[in-house]
C-alpha positions as a Markdown table, in Angstrom:
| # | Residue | x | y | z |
|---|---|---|---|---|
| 1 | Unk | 92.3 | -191.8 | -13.7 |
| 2 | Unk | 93.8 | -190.5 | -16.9 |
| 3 | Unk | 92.1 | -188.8 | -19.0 |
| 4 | Unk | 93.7 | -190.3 | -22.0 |
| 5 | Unk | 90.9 | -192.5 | -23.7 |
| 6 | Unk | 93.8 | -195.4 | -25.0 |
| 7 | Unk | 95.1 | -196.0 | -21.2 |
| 8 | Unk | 91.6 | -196.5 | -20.1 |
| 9 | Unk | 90.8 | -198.7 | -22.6 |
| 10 | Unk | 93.1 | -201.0 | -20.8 |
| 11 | Unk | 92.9 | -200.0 | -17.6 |
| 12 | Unk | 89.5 | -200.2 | -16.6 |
| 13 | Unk | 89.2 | -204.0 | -16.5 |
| 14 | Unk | 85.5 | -204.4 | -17.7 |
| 15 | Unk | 85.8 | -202.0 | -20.6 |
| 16 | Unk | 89.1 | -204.3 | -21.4 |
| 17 | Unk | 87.1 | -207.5 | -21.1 |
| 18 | Unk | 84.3 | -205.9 | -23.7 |
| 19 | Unk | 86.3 | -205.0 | -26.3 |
| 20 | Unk | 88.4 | -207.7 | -26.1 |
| 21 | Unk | 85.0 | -210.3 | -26.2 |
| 22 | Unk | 84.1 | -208.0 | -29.4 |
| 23 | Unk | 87.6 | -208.6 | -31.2 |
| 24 | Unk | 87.0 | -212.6 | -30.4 |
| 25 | Unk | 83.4 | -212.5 | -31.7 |
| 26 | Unk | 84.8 | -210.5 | -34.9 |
| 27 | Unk | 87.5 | -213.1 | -35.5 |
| 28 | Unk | 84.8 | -216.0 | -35.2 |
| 29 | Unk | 82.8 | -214.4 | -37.8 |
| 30 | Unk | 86.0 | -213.8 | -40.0 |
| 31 | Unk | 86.7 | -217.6 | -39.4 |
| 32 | Unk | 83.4 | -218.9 | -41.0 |
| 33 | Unk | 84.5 | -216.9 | -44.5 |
| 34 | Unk | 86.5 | -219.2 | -45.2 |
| 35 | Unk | 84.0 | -222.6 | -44.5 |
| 36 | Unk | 82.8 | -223.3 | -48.0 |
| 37 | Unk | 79.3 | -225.0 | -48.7 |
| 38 | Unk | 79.7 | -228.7 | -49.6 |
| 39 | Unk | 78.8 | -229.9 | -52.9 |
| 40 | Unk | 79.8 | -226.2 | -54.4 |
| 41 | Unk | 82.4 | -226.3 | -57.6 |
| 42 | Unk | 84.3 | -223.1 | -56.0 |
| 43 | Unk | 86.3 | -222.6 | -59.3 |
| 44 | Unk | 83.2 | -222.1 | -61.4 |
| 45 | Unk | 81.7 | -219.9 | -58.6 |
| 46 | Unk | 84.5 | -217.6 | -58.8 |
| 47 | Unk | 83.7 | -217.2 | -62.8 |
| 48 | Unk | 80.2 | -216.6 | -61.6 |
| 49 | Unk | 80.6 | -213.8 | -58.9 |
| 50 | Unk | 83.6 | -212.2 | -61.5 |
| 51 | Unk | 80.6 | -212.1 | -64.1 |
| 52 | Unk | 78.2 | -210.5 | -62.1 |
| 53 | Unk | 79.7 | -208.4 | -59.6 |
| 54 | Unk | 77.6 | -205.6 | -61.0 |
| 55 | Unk | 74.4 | -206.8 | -59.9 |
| 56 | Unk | 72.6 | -207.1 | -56.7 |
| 57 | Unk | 75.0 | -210.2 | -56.3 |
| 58 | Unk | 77.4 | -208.1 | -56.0 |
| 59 | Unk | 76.4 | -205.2 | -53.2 |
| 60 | Unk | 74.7 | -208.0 | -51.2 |
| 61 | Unk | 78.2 | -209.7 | -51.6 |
| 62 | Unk | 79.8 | -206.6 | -50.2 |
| 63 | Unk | 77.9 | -206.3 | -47.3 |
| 64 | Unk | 78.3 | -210.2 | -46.7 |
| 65 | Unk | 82.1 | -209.8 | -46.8 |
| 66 | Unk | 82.6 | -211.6 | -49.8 |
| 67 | Unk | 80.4 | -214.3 | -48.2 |
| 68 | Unk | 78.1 | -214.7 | -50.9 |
| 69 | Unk | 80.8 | -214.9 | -53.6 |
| 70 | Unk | 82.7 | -217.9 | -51.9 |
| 71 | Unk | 79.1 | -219.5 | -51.0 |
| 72 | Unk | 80.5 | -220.2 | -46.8 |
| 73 | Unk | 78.4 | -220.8 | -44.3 |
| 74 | Unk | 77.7 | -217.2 | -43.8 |
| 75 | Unk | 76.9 | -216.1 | -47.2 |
| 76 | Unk | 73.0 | -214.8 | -46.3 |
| 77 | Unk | 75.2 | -212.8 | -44.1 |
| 78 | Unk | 72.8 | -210.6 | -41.6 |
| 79 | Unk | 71.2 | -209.6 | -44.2 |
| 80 | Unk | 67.8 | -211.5 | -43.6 |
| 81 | Unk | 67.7 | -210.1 | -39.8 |
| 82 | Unk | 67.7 | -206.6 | -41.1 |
| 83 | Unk | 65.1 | -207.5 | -43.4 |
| 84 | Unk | 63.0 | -209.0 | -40.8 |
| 85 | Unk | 63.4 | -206.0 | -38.7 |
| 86 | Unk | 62.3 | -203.6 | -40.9 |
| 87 | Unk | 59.6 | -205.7 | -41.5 |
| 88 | Unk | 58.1 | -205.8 | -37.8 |
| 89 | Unk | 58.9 | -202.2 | -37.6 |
| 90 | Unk | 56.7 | -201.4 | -40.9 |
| 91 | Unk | 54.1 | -203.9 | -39.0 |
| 92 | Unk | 54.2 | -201.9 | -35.9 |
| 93 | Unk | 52.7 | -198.9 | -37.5 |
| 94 | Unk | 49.6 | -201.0 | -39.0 |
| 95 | Unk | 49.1 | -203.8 | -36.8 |
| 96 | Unk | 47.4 | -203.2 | -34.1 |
| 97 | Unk | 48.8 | -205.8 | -31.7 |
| 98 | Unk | 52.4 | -205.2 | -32.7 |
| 99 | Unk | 51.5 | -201.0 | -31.7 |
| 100 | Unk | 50.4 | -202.2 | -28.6 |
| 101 | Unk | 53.6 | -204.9 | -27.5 |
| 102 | Unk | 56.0 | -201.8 | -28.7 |
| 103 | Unk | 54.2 | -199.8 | -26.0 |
| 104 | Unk | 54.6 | -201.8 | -22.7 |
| 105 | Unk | 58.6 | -201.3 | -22.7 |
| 106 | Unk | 61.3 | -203.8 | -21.9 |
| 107 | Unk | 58.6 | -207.1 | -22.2 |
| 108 | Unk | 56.8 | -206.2 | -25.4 |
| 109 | Unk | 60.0 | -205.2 | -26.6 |
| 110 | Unk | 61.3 | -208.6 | -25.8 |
| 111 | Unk | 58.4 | -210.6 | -27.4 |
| 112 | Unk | 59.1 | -208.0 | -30.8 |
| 113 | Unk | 62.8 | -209.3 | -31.0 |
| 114 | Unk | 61.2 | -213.1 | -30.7 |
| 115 | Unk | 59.0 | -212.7 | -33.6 |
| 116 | Unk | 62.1 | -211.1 | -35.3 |
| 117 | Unk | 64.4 | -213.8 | -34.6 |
| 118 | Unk | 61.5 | -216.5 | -35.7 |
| 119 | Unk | 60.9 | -214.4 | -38.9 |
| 120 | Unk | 64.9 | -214.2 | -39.9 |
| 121 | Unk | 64.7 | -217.8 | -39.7 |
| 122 | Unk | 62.2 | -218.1 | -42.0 |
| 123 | Unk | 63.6 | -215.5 | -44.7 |
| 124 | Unk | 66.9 | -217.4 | -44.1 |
| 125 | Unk | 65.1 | -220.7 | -45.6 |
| 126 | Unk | 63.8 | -219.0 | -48.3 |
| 127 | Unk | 66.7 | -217.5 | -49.4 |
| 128 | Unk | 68.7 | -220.5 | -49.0 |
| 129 | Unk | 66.5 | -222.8 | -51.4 |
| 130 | Unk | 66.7 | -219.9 | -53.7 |
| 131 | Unk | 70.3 | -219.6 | -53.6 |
| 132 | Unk | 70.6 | -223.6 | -53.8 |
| 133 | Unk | 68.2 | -223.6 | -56.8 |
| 134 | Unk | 70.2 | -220.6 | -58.3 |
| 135 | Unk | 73.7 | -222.7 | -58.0 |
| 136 | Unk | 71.9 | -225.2 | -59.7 |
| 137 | Unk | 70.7 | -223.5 | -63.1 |
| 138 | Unk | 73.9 | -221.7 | -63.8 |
| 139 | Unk | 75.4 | -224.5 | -66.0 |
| 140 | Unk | 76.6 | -221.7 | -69.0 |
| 141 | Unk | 79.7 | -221.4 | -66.8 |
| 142 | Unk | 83.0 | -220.1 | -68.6 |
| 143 | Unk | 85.2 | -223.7 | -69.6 |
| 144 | Unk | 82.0 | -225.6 | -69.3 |
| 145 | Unk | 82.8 | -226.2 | -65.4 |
| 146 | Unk | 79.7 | -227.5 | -63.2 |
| 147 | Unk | 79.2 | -225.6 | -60.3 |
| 148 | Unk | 77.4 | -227.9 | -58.3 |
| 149 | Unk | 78.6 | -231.2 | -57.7 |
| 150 | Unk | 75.7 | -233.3 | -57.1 |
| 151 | Unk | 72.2 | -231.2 | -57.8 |
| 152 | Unk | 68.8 | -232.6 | -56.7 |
| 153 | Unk | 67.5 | -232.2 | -53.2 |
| 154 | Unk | 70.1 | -233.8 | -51.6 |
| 155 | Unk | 72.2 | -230.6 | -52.0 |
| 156 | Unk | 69.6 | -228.6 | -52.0 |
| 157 | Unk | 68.1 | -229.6 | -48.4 |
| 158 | Unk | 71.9 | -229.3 | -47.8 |
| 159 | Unk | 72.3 | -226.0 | -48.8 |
| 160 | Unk | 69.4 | -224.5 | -46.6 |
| 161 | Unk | 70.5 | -226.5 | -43.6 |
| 162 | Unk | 74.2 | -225.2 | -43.5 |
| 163 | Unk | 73.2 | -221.2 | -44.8 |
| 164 | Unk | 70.0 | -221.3 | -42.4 |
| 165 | Unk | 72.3 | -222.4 | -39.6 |
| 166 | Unk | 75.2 | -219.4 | -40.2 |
| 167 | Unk | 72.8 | -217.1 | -40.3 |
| 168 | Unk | 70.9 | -218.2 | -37.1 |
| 169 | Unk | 74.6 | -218.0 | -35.8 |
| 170 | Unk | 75.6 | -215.1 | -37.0 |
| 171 | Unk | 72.5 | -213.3 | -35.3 |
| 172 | Unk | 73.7 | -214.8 | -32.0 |
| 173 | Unk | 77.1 | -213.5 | -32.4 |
| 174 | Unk | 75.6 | -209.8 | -33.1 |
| 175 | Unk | 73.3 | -210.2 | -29.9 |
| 176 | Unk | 76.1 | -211.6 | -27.6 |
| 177 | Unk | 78.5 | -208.2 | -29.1 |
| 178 | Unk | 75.4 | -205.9 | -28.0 |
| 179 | Unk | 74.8 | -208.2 | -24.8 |
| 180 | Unk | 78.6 | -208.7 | -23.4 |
| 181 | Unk | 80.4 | -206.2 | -25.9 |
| 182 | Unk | 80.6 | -202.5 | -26.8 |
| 183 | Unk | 77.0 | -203.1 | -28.4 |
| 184 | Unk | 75.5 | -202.6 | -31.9 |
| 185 | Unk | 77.0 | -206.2 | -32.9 |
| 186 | Unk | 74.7 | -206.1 | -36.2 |
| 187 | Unk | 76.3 | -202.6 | -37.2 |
| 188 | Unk | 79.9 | -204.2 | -35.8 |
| 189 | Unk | 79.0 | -207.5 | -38.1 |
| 190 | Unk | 78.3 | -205.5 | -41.1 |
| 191 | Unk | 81.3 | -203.3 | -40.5 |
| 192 | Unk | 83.6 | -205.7 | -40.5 |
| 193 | Unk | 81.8 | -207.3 | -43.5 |
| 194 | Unk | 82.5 | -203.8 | -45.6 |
| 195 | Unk | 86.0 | -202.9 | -44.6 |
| 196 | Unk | 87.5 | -206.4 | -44.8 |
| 197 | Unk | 88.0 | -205.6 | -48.7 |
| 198 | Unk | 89.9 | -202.7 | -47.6 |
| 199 | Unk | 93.2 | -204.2 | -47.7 |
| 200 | Unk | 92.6 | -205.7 | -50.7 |
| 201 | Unk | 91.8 | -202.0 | -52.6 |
| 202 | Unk | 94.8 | -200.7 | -51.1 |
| 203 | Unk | 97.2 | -203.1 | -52.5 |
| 204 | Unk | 95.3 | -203.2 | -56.2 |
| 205 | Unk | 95.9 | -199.4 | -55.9 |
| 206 | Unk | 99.9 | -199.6 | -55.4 |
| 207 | Unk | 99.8 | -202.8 | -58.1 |
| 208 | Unk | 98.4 | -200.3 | -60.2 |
| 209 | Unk | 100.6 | -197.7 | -59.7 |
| 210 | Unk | 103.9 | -200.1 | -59.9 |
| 211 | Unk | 102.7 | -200.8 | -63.4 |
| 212 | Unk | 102.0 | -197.2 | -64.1 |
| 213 | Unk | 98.1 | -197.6 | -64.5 |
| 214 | Unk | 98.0 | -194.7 | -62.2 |
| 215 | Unk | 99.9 | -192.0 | -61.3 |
| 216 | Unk | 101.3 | -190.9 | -57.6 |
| 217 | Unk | 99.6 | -187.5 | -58.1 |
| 218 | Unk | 95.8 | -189.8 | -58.5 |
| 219 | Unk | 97.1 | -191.7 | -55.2 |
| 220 | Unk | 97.5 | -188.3 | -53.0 |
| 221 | Unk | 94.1 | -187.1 | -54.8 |
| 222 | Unk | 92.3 | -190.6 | -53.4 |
| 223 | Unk | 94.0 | -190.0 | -50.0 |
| 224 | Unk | 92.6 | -186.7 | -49.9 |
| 225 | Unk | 89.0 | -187.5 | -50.5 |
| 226 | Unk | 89.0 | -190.3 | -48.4 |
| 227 | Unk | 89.6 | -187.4 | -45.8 |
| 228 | Unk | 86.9 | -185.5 | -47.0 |
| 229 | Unk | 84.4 | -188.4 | -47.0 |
| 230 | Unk | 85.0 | -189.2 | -43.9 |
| 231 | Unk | 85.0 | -186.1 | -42.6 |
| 232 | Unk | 81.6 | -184.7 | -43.7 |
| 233 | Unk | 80.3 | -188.4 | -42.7 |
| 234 | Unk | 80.6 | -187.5 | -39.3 |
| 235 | Unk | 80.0 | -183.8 | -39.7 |
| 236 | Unk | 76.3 | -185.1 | -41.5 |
| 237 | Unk | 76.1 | -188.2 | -38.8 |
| 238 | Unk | 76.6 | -186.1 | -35.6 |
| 239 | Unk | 75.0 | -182.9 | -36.9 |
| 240 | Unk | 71.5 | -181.9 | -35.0 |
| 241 | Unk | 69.5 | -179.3 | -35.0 |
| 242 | Unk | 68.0 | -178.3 | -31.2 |
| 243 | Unk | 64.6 | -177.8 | -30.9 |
| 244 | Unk | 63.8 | -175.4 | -27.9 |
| 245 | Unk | 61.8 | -176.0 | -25.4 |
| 246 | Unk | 60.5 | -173.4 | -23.0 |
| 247 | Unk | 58.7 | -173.7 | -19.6 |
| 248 | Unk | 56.4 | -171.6 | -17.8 |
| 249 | Unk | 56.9 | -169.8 | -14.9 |
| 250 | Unk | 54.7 | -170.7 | -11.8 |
| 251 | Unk | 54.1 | -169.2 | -8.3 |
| 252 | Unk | 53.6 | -171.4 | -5.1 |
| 253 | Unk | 53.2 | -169.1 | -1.9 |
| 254 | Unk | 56.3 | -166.8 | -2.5 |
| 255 | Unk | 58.7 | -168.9 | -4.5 |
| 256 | Unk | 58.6 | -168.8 | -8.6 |
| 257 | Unk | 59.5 | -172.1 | -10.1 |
| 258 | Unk | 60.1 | -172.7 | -13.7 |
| 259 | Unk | 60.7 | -170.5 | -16.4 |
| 260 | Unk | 63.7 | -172.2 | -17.6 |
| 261 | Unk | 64.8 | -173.2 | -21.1 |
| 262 | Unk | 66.1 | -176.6 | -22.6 |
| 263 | Unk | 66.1 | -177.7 | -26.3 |
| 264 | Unk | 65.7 | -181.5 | -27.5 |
| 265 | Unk | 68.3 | -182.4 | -30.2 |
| 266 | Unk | 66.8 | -184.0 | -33.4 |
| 267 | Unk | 69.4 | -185.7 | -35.6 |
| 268 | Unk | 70.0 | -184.0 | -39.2 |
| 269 | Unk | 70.3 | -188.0 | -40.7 |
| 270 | Unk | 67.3 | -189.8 | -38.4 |
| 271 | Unk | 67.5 | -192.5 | -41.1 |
| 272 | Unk | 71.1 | -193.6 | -41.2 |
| 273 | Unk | 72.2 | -195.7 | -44.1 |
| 274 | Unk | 69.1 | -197.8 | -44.0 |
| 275 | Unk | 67.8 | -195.6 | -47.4 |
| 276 | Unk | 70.8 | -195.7 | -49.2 |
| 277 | Unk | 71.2 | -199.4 | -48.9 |
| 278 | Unk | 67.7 | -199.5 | -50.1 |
| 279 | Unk | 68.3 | -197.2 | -53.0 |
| 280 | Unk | 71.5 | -199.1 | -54.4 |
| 281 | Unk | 69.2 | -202.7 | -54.5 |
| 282 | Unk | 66.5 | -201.2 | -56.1 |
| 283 | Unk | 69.2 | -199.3 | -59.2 |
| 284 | Unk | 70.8 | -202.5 | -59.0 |
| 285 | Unk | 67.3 | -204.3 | -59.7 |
| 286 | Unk | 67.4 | -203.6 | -63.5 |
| 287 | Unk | 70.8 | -204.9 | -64.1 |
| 288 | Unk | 70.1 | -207.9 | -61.9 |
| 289 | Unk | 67.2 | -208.6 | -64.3 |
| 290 | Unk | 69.4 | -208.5 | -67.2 |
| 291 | Unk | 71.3 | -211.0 | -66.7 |
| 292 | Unk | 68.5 | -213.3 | -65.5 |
| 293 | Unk | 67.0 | -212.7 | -68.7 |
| 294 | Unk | 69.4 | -212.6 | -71.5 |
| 295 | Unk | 67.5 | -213.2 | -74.7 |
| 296 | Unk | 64.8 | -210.3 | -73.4 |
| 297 | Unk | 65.7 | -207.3 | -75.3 |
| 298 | Unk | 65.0 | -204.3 | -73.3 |
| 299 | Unk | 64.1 | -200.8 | -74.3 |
| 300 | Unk | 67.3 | -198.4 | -74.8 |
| 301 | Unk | 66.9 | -195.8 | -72.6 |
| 302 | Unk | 67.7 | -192.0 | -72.9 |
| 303 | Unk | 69.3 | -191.9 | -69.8 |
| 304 | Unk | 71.3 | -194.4 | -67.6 |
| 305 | Unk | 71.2 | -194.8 | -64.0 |
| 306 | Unk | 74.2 | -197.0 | -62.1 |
| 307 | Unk | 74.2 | -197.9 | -58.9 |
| 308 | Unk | 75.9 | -197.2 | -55.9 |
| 309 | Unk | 78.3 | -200.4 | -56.2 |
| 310 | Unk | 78.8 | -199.7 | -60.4 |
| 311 | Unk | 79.2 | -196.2 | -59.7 |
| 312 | Unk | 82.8 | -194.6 | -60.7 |
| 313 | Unk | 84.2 | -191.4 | -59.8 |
| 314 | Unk | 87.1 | -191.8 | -61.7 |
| 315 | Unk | 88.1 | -194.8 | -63.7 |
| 316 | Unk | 91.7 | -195.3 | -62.2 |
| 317 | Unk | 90.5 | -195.2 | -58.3 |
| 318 | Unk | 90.0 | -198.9 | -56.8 |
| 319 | Unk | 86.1 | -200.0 | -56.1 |
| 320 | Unk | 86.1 | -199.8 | -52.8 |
| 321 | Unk | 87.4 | -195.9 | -52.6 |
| 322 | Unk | 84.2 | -195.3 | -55.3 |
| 323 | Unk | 81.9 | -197.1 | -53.5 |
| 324 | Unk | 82.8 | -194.5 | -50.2 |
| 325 | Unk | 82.4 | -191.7 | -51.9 |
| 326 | Unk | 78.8 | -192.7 | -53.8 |
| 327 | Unk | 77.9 | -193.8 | -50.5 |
| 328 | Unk | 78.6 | -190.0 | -49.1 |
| 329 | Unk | 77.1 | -188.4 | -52.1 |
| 330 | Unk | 74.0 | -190.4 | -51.6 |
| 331 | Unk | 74.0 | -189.5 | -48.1 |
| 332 | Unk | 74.5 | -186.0 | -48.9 |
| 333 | Unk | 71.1 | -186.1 | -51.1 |
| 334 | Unk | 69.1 | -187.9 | -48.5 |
| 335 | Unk | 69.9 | -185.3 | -45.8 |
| 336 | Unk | 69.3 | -182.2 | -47.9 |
């Protein structure tokens, strides 16, 4: 066999079939994007996700895939599975019967993913009713245009039945690309959620620079630190430090066993981007308040904090090339 990793890819048949399951499973996702809600004035909810793209709206929005802006059938995204596994995991530490399930291998760890699929579920009907009763209180809409249709509990009861359902299906979609695909569907699902604005930043960059709102010389600079970032992403992500471990010597009749050394290799970044998802909601909180609150005056402060998803490098670079490099500097921080 060749020891080219492409011609593999397609030679070995159930490798082929894996990746080629995972591409239809992504495609199916991509599909539901563009399912709209019923009873959902999608004019007006573009003025709306414009007018608050700042916000926790907005970086929930980006890891939905523009999902939450457009209201589809898979606007609560994955979202409410992570939560509900980092709930259960928190849980596992202080509930006693939770410790003990996590302990008795591949059946406790079964039963752990039921109560996390039964606890999505619920989150998922929570945040649709609050979504639904969200839509239905934003009527200060730019040209006076009603965003929802029909309100009352008709569209409300509506509204949790179709984003409950996406996101029930969207977790299936996740298991079957772990189950049958290359694996990590939820990382796969919210991958594919980030980088489908990609396109869309590249060819704002090149509008830009056709109408001379930015220079070639700013183009090669973005280039190269998209390099850069990537680059020390993986360096940080597959960086490890090795932790030896030696073992004695022992004598049996004649022979001497043992006395060998190994080392166990403990990640540099054990926490991933779990923290720095966590950080960007919680600087994002403040501003999210704001505008739920617009006649409360708040204190100026002396100092301003921005999140992740507001944060700018440099004015002329596109939002998502910004939102890469926070995302690396805020990586950088949490592993030194």
């Amino acid at each position: 066999m060749d020891n080219n990793p492409l011609k593999n890819l397609w030679q070995v048949t159930d490798l082929r079939n894996r990746v080629l399951f995972t591409l239809a499973m992504l495609g199916v996702y991509r599909v539901g994007n563009h399912i709209p809600t019923p009873g959902v004035n999608q004019t007006a909810l573009a003025l709306l996700a414009d007018a608050q793209k700042n916000t926790m709206f907005g970086l929930y929005d980006m890891f939905s895939g523009g999902n939450l802006s457009k209201v589809t059938i898979f606007a609560l995204g994955i979202m409410p599975y992570i939560s509900s596994s980092i709930i259960l995991q928190l849980l596992t530490v202080v509930w006693p019967y939770l410790e003990r399930l996590s302990r008795e291998g591949e059946l406790g760890r079964r039963k752990i993913t039921q109560y996390t699929r039964y606890l999505t579920g619920a989150l998922a009907i929570i945040q649709a009713m609050s979504i639904a009763i969200f839509l239905e209180r934003q009527t200060n809409i730019q040209g006076g245009l009603p965003l929802v249709y029909n309100p009352g509990w008709g569209f409300r009861l509506l509204c949790v039945l179709t984003l409950t359902t996406g996101t029930i299906f969207i977790m299936w979609l996740g298991e079957q690309i772990t189950e049958r695909g290359v694996g990590n569907g939820m990382s796969l699902l919210i991958f594919a959620g980030i980088v489908v604005g990609f396109p869309r930043g590249i060819l704002q960059t090149f509008d830009q620079m056709q109408t001379g709102q930015i220079s070639l010389l700013r183009i090669l600079f973005l280039m190269v630190m998209m390099v850069v970032v990537v680059g020390a992403i993986i360096f940080v992500e597959r960086g490890h430090r090795r932790i030896v471990v030696q073992y004695a010597k022992r004598v049996v009749g004649r022979r001497q066993y043992g006395g060998s050394s190994t080392h166990i290799p403990l990640k540099v970044n054990t926490g991933g981007v779990i923290p720095v998802i966590f950080a960007s909601s919680i600087l994002a909180f403040p501003a999210t308040l704001a505008t739920m609150f617009p006649d409360f005056v708040f204190p100026t402060p002396k100092w301003e904090v921005r999140s992740c998803a507001d944060f700018t490098l440099c004015p002329h670079l596109t939002g998502s090339a910004n939102a890469v490099i926070a995302k690396t500097i805020g990586d950088y921080f949490l592993v030194n």
